[in-house]
N, C-alpha and C positions, 0 to 999 in steps of 0.2 A: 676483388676483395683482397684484403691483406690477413692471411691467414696462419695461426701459429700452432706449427703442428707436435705434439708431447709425445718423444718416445721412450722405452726404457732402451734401444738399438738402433743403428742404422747404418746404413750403406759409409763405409771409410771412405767411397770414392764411384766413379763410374761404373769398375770393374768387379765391384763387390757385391755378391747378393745375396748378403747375408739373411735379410727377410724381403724375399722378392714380391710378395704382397703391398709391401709399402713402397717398395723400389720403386715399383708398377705406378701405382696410385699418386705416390707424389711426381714422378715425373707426369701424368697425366693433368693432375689440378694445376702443375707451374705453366703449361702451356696458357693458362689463360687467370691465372693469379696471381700474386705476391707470397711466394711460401717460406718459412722460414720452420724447420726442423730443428727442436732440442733434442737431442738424444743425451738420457743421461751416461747410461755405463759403457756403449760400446758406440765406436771406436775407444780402446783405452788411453785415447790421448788428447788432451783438450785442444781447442783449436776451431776457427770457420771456414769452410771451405765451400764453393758452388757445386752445385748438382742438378746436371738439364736444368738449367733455370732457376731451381732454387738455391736455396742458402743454409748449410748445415750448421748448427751450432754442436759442437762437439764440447761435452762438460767433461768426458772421460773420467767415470766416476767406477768403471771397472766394477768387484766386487764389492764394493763396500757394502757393510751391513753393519745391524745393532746403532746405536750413537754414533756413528761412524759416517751412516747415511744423512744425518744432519747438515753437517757442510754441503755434502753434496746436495741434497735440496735446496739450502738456501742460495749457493752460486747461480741457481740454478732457474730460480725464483730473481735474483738480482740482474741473470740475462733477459730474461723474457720482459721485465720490469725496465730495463735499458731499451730493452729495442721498439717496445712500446710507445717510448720519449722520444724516439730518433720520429719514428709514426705511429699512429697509431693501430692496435691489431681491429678489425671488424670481429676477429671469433678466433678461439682459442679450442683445440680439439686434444683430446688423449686418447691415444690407442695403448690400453693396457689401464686396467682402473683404479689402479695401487698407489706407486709414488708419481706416475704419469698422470693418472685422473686428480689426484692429490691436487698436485700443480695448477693442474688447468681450470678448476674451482677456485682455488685460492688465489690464483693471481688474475683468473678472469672476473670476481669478487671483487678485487682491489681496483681495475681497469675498469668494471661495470659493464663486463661485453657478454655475450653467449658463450656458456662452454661444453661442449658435447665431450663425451666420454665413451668409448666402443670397447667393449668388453672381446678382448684377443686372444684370452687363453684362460688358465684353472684359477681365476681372480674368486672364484665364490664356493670351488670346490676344496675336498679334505681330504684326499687317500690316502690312508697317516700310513696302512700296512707297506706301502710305495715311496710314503716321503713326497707326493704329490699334490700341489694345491695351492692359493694362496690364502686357505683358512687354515693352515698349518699355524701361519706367524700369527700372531696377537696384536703385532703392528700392522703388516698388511691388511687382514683384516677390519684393523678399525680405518685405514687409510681409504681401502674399497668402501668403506660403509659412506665417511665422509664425501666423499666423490660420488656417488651413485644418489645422497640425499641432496646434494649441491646442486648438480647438473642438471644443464639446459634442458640438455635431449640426453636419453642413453640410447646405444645401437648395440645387438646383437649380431653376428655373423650367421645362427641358423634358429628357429622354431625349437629346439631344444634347449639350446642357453636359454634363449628369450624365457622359456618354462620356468629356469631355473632360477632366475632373475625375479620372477613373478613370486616363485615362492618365498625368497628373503626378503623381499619389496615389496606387498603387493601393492604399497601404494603409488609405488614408480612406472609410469609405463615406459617399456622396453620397444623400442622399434627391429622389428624384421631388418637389416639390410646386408646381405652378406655379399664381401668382399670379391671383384672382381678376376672372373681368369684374363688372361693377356691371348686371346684367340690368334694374334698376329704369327703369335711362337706356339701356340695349342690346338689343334687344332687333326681331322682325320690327314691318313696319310695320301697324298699327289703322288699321280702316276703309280706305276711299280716301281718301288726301292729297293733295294735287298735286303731281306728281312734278317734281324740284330740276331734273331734264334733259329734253331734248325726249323725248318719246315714239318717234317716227321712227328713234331708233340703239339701237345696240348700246353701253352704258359698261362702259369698265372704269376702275376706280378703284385706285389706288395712293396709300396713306397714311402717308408718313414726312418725316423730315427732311431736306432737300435737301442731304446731306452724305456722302463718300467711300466709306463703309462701305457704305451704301445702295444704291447701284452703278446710279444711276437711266440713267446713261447706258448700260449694257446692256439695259435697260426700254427704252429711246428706241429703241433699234438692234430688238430683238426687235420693237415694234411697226409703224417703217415696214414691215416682211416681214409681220405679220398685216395691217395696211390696205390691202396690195395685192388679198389674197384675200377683208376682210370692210370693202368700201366706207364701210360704215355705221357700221363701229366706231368711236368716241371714248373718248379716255384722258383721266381728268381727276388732276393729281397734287394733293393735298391737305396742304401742308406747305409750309416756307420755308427758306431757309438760304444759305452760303455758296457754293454752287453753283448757286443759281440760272439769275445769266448767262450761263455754259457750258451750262448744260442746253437754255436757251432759243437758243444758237446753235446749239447739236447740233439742235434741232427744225428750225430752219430750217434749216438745209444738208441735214434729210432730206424735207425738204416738206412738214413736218407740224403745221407752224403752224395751220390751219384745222383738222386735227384734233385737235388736245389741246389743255385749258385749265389752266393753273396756277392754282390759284383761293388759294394759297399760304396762313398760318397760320389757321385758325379756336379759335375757343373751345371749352373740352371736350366744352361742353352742345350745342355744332352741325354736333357731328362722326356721333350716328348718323343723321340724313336721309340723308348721303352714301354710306354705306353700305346704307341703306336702300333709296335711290336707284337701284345699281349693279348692272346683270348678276353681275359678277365681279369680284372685286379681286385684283392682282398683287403679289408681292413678289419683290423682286429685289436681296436682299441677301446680302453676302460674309459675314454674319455675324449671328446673332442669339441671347440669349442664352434670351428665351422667344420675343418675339412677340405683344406685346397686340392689333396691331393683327388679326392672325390668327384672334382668339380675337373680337374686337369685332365682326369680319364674320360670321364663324360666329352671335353671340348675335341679331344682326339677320337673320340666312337666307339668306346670301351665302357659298358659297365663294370660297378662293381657292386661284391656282395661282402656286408660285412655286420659290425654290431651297431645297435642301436643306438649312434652316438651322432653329435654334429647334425649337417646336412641330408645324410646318406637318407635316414627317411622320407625324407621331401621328396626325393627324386627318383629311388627306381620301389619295383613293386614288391607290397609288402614280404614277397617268400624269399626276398634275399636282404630280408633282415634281419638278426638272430641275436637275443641276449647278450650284454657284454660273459664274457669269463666261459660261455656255456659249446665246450671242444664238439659234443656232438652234433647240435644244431647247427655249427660252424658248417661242423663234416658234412652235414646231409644237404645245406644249401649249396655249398660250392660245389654236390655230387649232382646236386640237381639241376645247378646251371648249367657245367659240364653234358651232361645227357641232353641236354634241347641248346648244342650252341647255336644253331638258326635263329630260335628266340630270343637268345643271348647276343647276340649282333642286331636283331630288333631294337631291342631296348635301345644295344649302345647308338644307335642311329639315331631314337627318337629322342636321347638324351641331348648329344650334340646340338640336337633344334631346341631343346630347353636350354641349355650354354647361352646362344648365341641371342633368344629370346630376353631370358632375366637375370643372367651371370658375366655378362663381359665387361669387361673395365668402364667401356660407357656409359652401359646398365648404372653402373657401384655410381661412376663420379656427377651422372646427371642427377641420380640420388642425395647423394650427399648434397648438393649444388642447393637440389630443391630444401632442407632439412636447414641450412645455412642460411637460405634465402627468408623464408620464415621466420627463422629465430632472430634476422637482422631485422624484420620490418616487427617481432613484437618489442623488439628492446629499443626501438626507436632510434 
């Protein structure tokens, strides 16, 4: 099939893994399709370039917003509409349901093909106190609505979007299918390696972006209360961002500078040691829409314990899952993994066989394949 994949990002190149979700995914569908990537705003420089097999169209539309995004959709709309002519597309996909789904409606409307739309991030949420969402804008907004009433098929990444989906929609149904790990690169650790942390403690690892949504500073507050009961524990956060400074004052005013290390961005390919690394990993976010990192601990033999958000309910058991925003219930799960890590190695063991079960790249693209397959034999 000749497939035209909508992004608002992508890979500038081999070497860039910018959203390693899609990095993954498309280089797995061009093994055996015809892919062609729009990404509108990143790379910020327009241009096409191959990628394993496919074919990037780069509109490098950068920040633009307000009237400003105009151009850039219709260039953008005029590529997809060009390369169409050159062949034709079988089905047009958008990951991200705003100016990406926008597209893939609209010009898969004009074409007369399928167009699936997969909801990738806060396309239907509003955390105005954060600044988080994409029902913030009024344009977004009505961009998702258009796109979600248009679309072939919609996909969710976990049982929680999908909810959320349900309740702005309910006349649309939302498919389950979330986004595969890459088990090649994820996966528990071979042989004995020399382990990333001292042997002597307890890690727990927390892997995101040091930014609002992420809500590390209830992470901070819930673990001074666990280091009081589990001396030995060590938090190490794995990520960078605009919160940093804050985060690193809130450590020190809770005394917990010599316990937790920011070891801030790593490369894609250096991120499962640390996992592999870790007792346990924490998540402590107000919002998610799957949850890779969830799923990357799991593929390595790691649980985690965190808020009710994303995937994380799906997959491990209910007592290590705790209200978003709520420090003590934080405190008392990750005291109570802590206290039975036998059980806690359990888990991460039987997780890994859920990974490799319903979450591997395979898993994601024979999905997709089959959701394609369909929608080409109803549109004839």
């Amino acid at each position: 099939m000749k497939l035209g994949l909508i992004t608002p990002g992508f890979s500038a190149d081999e070497n860039d893994w910018c959203i390693p979700v899609l990095y993954n995914l498309v280089r797995e569908l061009a093994r055996e399709h015809e892919i062609h990537v729009f990404t509108l705003r990143y790379p910020h420089r327009a241009g096409t370039y191959p990628f394993h097999g496919a074919t990037v169209h780069a509109l490098g539309g950068a920040a633009r917003a307000g009237v400003a995004r105009l151009p850039l959709l219709f260039r953008a709309l005029t590529a997809i509409l060009g390369e169409a002519r050159r062949k034709p597309f079988d089905l047009l996909h958008a990951f991200w349901v705003d100016e990406p789904g926008f597209l893939a409606v609209f010009a898969g409307g004009m074409l007369q093909i399928p167009r699936v739309v997969t909801l990738m991030g806060g396309e239907l949420v509003g955390l105005r106190d954060i600044g988080y969402g994409g029902q913030l804008s009024m344009v977004n907004s009505a961009l998702t609505g258009y796109a979600m009433r248009g679309a072939s098929a919609v996909t969710a990444g976990s049982a929680y979007l999908a909810q959320i989906a349900k309740a702005q929609f309910p006349d649309i149904p939302t498919q389950v299918l979330p986004l595969g790990v890459d088990t090649d690169l994820f996966h528990p650790p071979t042989g004995n390696p020399p382990p990333l942390f001292s042997p002597d403690q307890t890690h727990l690892l927390h892997a995101a972006s040091l930014v609002p949504v992420k809500d590390q500073a209830t992470l901070l507050r819930a673990f001074a209360r666990v280091a009081q009961t589990h001396p030995n524990s060590h938090l190490h956060l794995l990520g960078d961002g605009p919160l940093r400074p804050q985060l690193e004052q809130l450590a020190q005013d809770l005394h917990l500078t010599s316990r937790l290390t920011f070891h801030g961005s790593r490369p894609h390919h250096e991120t499962p040691v640390f996992y592999q690394s870790a007792d346990l990993c924490v998540l402590s976010s107000r919002f998610e829409s799957q949850g890779m990192v969830v799923l990357e601990a799991a593929a390595c033999g790691v649980t985690t314990v965190g808020t009710a958000v994303g995937i994380l309910p799906e997959i491990v058991p209910p007592e290590q899952v705790v209200p978003v925003g709520d420090v003590e219930a934080l405190a008392r799960a990750i005291t109570s993994a802590l206290s039975d890590p036998a059980r806690v190695r359990g888990v991460g063991r039987g997780q890994t066989d859920q990974v490799r079960e319903r979450f591997t790249l395979g898993v994601c693209k024979h999905e997709l394949e089959r959701i394609y397959s369909s929608l080409k034999i109803e549109h004839g």
